[in-house]
C-alpha positions as CSV (number, residue, x, y, z in Angstrom):
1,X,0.0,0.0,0.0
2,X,1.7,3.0,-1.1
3,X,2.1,5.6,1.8
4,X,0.3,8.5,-0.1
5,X,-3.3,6.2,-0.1
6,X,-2.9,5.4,3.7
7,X,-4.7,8.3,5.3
8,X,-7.2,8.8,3.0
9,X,-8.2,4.1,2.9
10,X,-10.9,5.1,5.1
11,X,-13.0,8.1,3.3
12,X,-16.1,7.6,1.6
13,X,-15.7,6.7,-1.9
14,X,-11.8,6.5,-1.9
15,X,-11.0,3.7,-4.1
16,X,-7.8,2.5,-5.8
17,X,-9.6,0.4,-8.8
18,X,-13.1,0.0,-9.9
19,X,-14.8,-0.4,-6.2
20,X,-17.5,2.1,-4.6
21,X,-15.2,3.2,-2.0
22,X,-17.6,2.1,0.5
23,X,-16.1,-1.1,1.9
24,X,-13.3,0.3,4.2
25,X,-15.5,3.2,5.2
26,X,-18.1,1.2,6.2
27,X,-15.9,-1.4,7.9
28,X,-14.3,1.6,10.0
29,X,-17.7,3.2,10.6
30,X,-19.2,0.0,12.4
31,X,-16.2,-0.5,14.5
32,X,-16.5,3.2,15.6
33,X,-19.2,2.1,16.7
34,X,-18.0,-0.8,18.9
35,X,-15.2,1.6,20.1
36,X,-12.7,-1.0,18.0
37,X,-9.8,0.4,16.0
38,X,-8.5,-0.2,12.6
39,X,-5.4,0.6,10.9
40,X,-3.6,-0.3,7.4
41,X,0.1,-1.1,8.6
42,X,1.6,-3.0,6.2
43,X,4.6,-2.5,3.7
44,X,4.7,-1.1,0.2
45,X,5.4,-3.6,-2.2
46,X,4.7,-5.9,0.6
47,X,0.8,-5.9,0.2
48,X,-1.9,-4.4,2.2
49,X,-1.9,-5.6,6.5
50,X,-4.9,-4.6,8.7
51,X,-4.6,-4.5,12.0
52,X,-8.0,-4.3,14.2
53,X,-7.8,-3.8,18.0
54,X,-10.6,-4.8,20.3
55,X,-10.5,-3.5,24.0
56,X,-11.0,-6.1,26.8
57,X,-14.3,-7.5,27.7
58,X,-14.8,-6.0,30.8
59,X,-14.2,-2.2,29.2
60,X,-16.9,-3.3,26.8
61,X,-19.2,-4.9,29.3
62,X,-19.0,-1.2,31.6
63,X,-19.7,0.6,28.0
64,X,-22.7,-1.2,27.7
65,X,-23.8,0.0,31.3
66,X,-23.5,3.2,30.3
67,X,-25.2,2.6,27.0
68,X,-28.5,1.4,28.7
69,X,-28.5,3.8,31.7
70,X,-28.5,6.6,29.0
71,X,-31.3,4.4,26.7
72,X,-33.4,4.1,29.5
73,X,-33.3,7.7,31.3
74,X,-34.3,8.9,28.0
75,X,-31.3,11.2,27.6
């Protein structure tokens, strides 16, 4: 993956071929969701290597908390 595309893998409608542009954005935008990451860190020349982070259960399990405390005041 050439450096120059890097920043701009994740945009709307960034493609490198014939593709919509939507896959990566779409990918990142649900696991914004989820509060994972995503990152293109591979090589040039080397091909392209996603890395995807997921934090630890019990961060997600107190997110959730939060999530349906908020749900169910009505905020």
């Amino acid at each position: 993956m050439p450096e120059a595309n890097k920043p701009k893998l994740f945009e709307v409608g960034f493609t490198t071929g014939k593709g919509s542009g939507l896959g990566l954005y779409l990918v990142k935008k649900m696991m914004d969701v989820y509060g994972w990451t995503i990152i293109e860190d591979g090589e040039h020349g080397k091909g392209a290597k996603f890395t995807i982070t997921i934090p630890r259960l019990s961060n997600y399990k107190k997110d959730c908390q939060n999530l349906k405390g908020i749900f169910e005041s009505g905020q």
